[in-house]
C-alpha positions as CSV (number, residue, x, y, z in Angstrom):
1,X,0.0,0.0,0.0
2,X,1.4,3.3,-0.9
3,X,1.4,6.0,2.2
4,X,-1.0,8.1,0.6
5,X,-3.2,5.7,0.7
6,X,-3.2,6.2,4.3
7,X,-4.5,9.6,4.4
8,X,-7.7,11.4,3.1
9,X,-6.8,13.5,-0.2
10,X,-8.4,16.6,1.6
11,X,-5.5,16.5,3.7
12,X,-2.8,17.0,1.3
13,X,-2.3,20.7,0.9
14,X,-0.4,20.7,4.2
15,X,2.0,18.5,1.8
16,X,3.0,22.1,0.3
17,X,5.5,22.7,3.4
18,X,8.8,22.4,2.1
19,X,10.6,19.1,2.2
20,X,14.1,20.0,2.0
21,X,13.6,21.9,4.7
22,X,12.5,19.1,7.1
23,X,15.1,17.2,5.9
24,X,18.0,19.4,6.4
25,X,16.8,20.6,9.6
26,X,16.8,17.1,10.6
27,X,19.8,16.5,10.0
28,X,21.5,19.6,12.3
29,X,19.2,18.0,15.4
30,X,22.5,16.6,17.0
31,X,23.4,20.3,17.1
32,X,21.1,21.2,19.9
33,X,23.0,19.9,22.7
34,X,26.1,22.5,22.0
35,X,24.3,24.6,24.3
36,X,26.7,27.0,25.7
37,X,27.6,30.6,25.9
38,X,27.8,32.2,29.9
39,X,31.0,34.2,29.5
40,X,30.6,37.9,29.8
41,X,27.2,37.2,30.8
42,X,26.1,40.7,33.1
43,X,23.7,40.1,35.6
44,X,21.7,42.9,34.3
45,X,21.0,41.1,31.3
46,X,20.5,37.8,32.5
47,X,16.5,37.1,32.4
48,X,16.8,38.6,29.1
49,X,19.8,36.4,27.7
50,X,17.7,34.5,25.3
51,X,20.1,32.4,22.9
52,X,17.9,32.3,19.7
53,X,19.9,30.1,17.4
54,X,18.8,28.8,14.0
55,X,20.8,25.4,15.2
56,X,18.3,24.9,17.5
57,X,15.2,26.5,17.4
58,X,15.1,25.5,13.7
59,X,15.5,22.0,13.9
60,X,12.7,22.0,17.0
61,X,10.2,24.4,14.9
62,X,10.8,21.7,12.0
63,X,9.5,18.8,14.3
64,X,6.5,20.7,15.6
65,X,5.6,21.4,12.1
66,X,6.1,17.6,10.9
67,X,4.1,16.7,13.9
68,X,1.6,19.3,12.9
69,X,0.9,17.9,9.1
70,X,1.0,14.4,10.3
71,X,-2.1,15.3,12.5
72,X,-3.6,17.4,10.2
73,X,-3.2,14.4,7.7
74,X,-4.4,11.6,9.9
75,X,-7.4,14.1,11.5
76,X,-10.0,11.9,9.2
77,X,-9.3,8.5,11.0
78,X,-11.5,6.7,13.1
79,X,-9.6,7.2,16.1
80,X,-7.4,10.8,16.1
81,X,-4.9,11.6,18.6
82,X,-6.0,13.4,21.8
83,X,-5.8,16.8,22.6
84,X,-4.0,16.0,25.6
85,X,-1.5,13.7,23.8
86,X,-0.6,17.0,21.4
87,X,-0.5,19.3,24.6
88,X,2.5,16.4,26.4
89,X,4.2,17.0,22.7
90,X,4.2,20.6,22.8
91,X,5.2,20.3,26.6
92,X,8.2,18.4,25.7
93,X,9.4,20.6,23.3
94,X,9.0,23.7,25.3
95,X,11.2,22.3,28.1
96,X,13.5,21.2,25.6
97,X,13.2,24.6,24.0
98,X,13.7,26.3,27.7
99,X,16.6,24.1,28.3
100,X,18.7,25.3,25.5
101,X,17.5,28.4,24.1
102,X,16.5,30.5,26.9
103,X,18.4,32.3,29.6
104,X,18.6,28.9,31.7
105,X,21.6,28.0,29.9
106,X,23.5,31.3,29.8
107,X,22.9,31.1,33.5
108,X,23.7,27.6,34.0
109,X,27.5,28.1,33.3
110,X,27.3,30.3,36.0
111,X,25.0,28.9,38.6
112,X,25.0,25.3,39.7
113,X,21.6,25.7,40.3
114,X,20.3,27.3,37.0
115,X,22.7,24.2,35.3
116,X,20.5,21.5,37.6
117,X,17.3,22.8,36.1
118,X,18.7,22.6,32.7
119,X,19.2,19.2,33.1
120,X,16.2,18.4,35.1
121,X,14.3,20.1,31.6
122,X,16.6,18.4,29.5
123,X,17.1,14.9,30.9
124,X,13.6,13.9,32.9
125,X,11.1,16.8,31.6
126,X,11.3,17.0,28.4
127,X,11.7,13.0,27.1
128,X,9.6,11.8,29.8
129,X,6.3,14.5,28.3
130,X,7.4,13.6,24.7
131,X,7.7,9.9,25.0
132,X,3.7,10.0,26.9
133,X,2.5,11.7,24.0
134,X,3.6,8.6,21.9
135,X,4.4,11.0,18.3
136,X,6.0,8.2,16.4
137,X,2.9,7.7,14.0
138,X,2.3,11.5,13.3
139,X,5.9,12.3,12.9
140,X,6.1,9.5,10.0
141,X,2.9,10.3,8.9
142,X,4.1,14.1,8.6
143,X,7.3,13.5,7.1
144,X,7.7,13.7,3.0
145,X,5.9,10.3,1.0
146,X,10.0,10.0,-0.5
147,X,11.5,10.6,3.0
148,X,9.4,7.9,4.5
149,X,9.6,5.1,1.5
150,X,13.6,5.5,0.8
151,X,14.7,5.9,4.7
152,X,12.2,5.4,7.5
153,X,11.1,2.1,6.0
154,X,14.1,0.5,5.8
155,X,15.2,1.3,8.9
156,X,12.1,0.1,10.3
157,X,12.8,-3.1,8.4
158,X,16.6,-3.4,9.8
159,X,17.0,-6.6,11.7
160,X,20.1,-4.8,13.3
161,X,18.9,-1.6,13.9
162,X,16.0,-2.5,15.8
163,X,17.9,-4.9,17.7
164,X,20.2,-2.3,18.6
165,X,17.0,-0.4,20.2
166,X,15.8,-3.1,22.1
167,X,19.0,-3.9,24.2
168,X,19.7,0.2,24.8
169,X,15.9,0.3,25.9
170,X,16.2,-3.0,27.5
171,X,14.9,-2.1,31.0
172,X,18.6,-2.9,32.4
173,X,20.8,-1.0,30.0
174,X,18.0,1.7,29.4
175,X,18.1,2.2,33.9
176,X,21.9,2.0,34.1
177,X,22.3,4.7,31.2
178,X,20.3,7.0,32.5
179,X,21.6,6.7,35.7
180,X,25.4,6.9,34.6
181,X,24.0,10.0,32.6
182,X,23.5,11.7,35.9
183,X,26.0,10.4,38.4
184,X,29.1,10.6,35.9
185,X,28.1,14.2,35.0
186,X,28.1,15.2,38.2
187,X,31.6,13.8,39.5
188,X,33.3,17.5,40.2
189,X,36.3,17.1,37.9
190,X,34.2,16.5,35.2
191,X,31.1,18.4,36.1
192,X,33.8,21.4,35.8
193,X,35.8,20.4,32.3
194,X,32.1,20.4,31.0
195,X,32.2,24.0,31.8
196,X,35.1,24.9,30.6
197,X,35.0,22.9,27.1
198,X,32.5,23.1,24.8
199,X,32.5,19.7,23.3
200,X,32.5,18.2,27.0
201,X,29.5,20.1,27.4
202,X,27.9,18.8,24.2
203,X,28.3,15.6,25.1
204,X,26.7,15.7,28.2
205,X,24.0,17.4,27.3
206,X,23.5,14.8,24.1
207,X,24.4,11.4,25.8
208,X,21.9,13.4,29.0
209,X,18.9,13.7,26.1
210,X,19.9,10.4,24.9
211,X,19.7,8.5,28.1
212,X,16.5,10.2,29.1
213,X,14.7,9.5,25.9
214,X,15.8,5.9,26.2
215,X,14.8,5.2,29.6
216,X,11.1,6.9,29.3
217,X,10.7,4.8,26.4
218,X,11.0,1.8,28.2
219,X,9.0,3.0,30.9
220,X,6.1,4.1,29.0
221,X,6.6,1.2,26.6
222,X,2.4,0.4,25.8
223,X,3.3,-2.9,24.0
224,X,1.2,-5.6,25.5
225,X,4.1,-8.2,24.0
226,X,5.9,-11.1,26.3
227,X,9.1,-8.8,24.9
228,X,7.8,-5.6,27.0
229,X,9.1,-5.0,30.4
230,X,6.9,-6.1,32.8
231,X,5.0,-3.1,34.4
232,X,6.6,-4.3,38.3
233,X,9.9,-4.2,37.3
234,X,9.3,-0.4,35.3
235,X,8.0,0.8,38.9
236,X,10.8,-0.5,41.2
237,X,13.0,0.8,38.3
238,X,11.5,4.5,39.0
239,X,11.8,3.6,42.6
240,X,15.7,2.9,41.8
241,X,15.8,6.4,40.2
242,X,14.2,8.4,43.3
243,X,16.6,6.6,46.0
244,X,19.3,7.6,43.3
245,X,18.2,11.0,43.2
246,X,17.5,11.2,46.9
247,X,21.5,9.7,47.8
248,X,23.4,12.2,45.2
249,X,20.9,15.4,46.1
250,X,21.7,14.8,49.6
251,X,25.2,14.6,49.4
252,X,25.6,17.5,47.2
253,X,22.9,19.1,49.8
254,X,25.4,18.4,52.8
255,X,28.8,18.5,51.5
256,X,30.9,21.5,53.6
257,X,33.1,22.4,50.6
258,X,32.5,23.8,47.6
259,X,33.2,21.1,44.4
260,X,32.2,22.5,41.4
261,X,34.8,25.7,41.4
262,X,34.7,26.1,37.3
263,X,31.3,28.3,38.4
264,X,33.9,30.7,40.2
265,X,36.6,31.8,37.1
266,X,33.8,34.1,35.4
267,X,31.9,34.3,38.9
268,X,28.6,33.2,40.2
269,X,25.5,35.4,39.3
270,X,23.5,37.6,41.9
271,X,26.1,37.4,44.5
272,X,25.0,33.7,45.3
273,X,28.0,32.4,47.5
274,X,29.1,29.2,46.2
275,X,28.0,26.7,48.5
276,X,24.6,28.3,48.6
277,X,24.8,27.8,45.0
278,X,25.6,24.1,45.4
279,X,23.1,23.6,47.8
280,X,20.5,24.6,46.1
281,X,21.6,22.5,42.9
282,X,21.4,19.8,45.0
283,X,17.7,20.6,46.6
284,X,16.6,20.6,42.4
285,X,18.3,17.0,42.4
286,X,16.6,15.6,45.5
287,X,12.9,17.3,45.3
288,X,11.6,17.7,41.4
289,X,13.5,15.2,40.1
290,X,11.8,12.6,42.8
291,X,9.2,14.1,42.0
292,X,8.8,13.3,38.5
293,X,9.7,9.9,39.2
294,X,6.7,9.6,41.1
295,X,4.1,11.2,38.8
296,X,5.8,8.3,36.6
297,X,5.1,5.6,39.4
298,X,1.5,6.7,39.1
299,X,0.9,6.5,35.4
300,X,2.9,3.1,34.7
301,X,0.2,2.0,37.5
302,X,-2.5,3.3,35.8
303,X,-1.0,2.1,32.5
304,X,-0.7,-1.7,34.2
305,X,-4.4,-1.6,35.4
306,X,-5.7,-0.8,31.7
307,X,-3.7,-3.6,30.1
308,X,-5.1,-5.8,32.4
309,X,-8.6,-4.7,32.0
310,X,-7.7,-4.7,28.1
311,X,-6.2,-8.8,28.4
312,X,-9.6,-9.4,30.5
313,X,-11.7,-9.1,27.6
314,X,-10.1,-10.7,25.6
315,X,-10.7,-13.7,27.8
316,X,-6.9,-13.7,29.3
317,X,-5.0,-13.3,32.1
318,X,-1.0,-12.6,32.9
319,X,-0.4,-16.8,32.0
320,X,-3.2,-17.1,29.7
321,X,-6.7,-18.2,29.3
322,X,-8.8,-17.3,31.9
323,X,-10.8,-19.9,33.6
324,X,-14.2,-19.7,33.1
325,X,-15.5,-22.3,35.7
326,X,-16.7,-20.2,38.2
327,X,-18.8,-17.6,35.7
328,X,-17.6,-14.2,34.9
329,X,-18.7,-12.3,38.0
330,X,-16.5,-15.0,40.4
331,X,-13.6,-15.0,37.7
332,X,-13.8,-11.0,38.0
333,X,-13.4,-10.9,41.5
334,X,-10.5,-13.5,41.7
335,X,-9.0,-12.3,38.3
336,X,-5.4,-10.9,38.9
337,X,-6.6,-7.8,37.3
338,X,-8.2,-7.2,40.3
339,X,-5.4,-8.2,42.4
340,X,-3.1,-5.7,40.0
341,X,-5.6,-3.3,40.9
342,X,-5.2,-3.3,44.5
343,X,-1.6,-3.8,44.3
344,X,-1.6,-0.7,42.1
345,X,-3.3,1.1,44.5
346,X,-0.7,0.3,47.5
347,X,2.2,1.2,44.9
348,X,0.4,4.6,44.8
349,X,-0.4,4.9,48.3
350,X,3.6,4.4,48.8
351,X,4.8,6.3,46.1
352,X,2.9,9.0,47.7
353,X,4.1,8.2,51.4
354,X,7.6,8.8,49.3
355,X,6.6,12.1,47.7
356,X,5.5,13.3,51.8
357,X,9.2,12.6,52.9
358,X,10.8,14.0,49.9
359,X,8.7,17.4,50.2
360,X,9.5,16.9,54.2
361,X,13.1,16.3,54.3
362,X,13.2,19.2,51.8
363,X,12.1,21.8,53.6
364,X,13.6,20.8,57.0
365,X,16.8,21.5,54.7
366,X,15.6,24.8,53.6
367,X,14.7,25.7,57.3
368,X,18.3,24.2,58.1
369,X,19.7,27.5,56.0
C-alpha cells in the first residue's frame, strides 16, 4: 500500500511545506546539545539572555511542524490523537526549548543551580512529556511520502537496527544509562571540564537527552508483548531512580566544601555564595527530580491496570486463558486484574508516602539555611 493511501486526499495541501527543509533541519538535530555561551554574561541582562539560534530553534520548529501535518493528515481517521496527547508533545518541546534556548543555559554556566534545572528540563522533563505523547505515528505520517519510502522504511525493516534499540531500551541497559548519565556528570572534575569545554559540554548534554529518551521509552513502553518489560519491574525501576536522586541530592545538599569551582573563574550570578549555590543545585536534584519519578510511578500504574482490564476481555489473564468455571462475576473478583488493581493502589499509596518525605526532608533542609 502506498502511504498516501493512508490519508484522506483533503489532507494533502499541508504536503506544500517544504521538504528540503524538514530534511536538512533534521539532519542539524544533533546540534542542539552544543548549548553554551555564559561568559561575559552581566547580571543585568541575565532574564533577558535569550540564545535564539537557528541550530536549534530550527531543527525543534521543524519537528512541531512535521508533527503538525501528520495530524492534520491523519485528522479523518476513526480514532485521532488526543488533545491531551498534542499538549505532552508541545510540553516536551518547550522544556527542551527552555533548556537550550533561553536564559537557563547562559545562567547555567554560572550557577550550579540554573545548570540543575537545565538538566532536570533536558534529561527527565522533556523525554519523559514527549515519550507520553507517543508522536512516532504523526511524525512519520508528517514526514515527506520520499523521506518515509527511501529511509524510515528500511530502517524500520533493519534486523540490526531495531535490535540495537531493544538492548539500549532493554529495561537494564536503558536504567543503568540514565543513571550513569547523571552520576558521571556530576563527578566534580568532570562536572567542571564540562564547563570549561564546549564539546564536554555537548556531550553531556546529548548522551543526557539520549539516556532520558531511552529510559522513558522503556518505561512508557504500551506494547502488550511477552518482549515488554513487565509493568513491576518499570515501577521498582522508578523507585531505583528516586533513591538515586535522593543519595546524590543529599550529598551535594550536605557536602561542607564547595566542588564544582569552574562556576567561580567568570563568577557566580546575583552574589550567590558558592555553596549556597551548590546547595540549592542539589535541593533541584533531590525534590523535582523525585518528583517526576513519582508522577511516573502513578501512570505506569495506571498504564498496568488498563492492560489488564484490556487482556480481561479478551478472555486472558497474565499466564493465559482465563478460567471460566466459576462464571464471569466470580472469575472477576478472583481475576489478577483485580489483584493488580489493589496492588496498584498500595504502589500509589507508597509512592505517595515517598513524595510526603521527599517534600519533608526538603524543607527541613531549607529551614536548616
Amino acid at each position: 500500500m502506498r502511504p498516501d493511501a493512508l490519508f484522506p486526499a483533503k489532507t494533502r495541501p499541508f504536503r506544500r511545506l517544504p521538504d528540503g527543509l524538514i530534511l536538512a533541519a533534521a539532519l542539524l538535530l544533533p546540534a542542539s546539545a552544543w548549548a553554551h555561551g555564559g561568559e561575559g554574561l552581566l547580571e543585568a541582562d541575565a532574564w533577558s539572555a535569550w540564545s535564539l539560534t537557528p541550530e536549534i530553534s530550527g531543527p525543534i520548529l521543524v519537528l512541531l511542524a512535521i508533527y503538525i501535518r501528520g495530524a492534520v493528515r491523519r485528522r479523518a481517521v476513526s480514532q485521532p490523537v488526543s488533545t491531551a496527547r498534542h499538549a505532552l508533545f508541545a510540553g516536551g518541546m518547550l522544556a527542551l526549548f527552555l533548556s537550550l534556548q533561553s536564559p537557563i543555559d547562559p545562567m547555567g554556566e554560572r550557577l550550579f543551580l540554573a545548570h540543575q534545572i537545565q538538566h532536570l528540563l533536558l534529561r527527565m522533563l522533556g523525554p519523559m512529556l514527549v515519550v507520553l505523547a507517543h508522536p512516532q505515528g504523526l511524525l512519520i505520517a508528517g514526514l515527506p511520502e520520499a523521506l518515509r519510502g527511501r529511509l524510515v522504511a528500511p530502517v524500520l525493516a533493519n534486523g540490526a537496527i531495531l535490535g540495537l534499540y531493544r538492548r539500549l531500551t532493554g529495561p537494564v541497559t536503558a536504567f543503568l544509562l540514565f543513571l550513569l548519565s547523571l552520576y558521571v556528570w556530576q563527578i566534580p572534575p568532570v562536572h567542571n571540564a564540562a564547563l570549561l569545554d564546549p564539546v564536554i559540554h555537548w556531550a553531556m548534554h546529548l548522551t543526557m537527552l539520549a539516556a532520558g529518551f531511552l529510559f522513558f521509552a522503556m518505561i512508557f513502553d504500551r506494547r502488550d508483548l511477552p518482549s515488554a518489560p513487565p509493568h513491576f519491574l518499570r515501577i521498582v525501576l522508578l523507585f531505583a531512580a528516586i533513591l538515586s536522586n535522593i543519595l546524590l541530592g543529599a550529598i551535594t545538599v550536605f557536602k561542607t566544601s564547595v566542588l564544582y569551582t569552574a562556576y567561580d573563574i567568570e563568577g557566580r550570578l546575583f552574589g550567590i555564595a558558592p555553596l549556597t549555590d551548590e546547595t540549592a543545585g542539589g535541593f533541584i536534584l533531590w525534590v523535582p527530580a523525585s518528583m517526576m519519578a513519582i508522577i511516573a510511578v502513578i501512570i505506569v500504574i495506571h498504564d498496568w491496570n488498563l492492560t489488564e482490564k484490556k487482556r480481561l476481555r479478551r478472555g486472558y489473564d497474565i499466564a493465559g486463558p482465563a478460567a471460566a468455571a466459576g462464571g464471569p462475576d466470580q472469575a472477576d473478583r478472583g481475576h489478577p486484574a483485580e489483584v493488580n488493581k489493589r496492588l496498584g493502589l498500595l504502589l500509589g499509596l507508597g509512592a505517595l508516602t515517598l513524595f510526603g518525605l521527599i517534600i519533608g526532608t526538603g524543607v527541613f533542609v531549607v529551614s536548616l539555611d
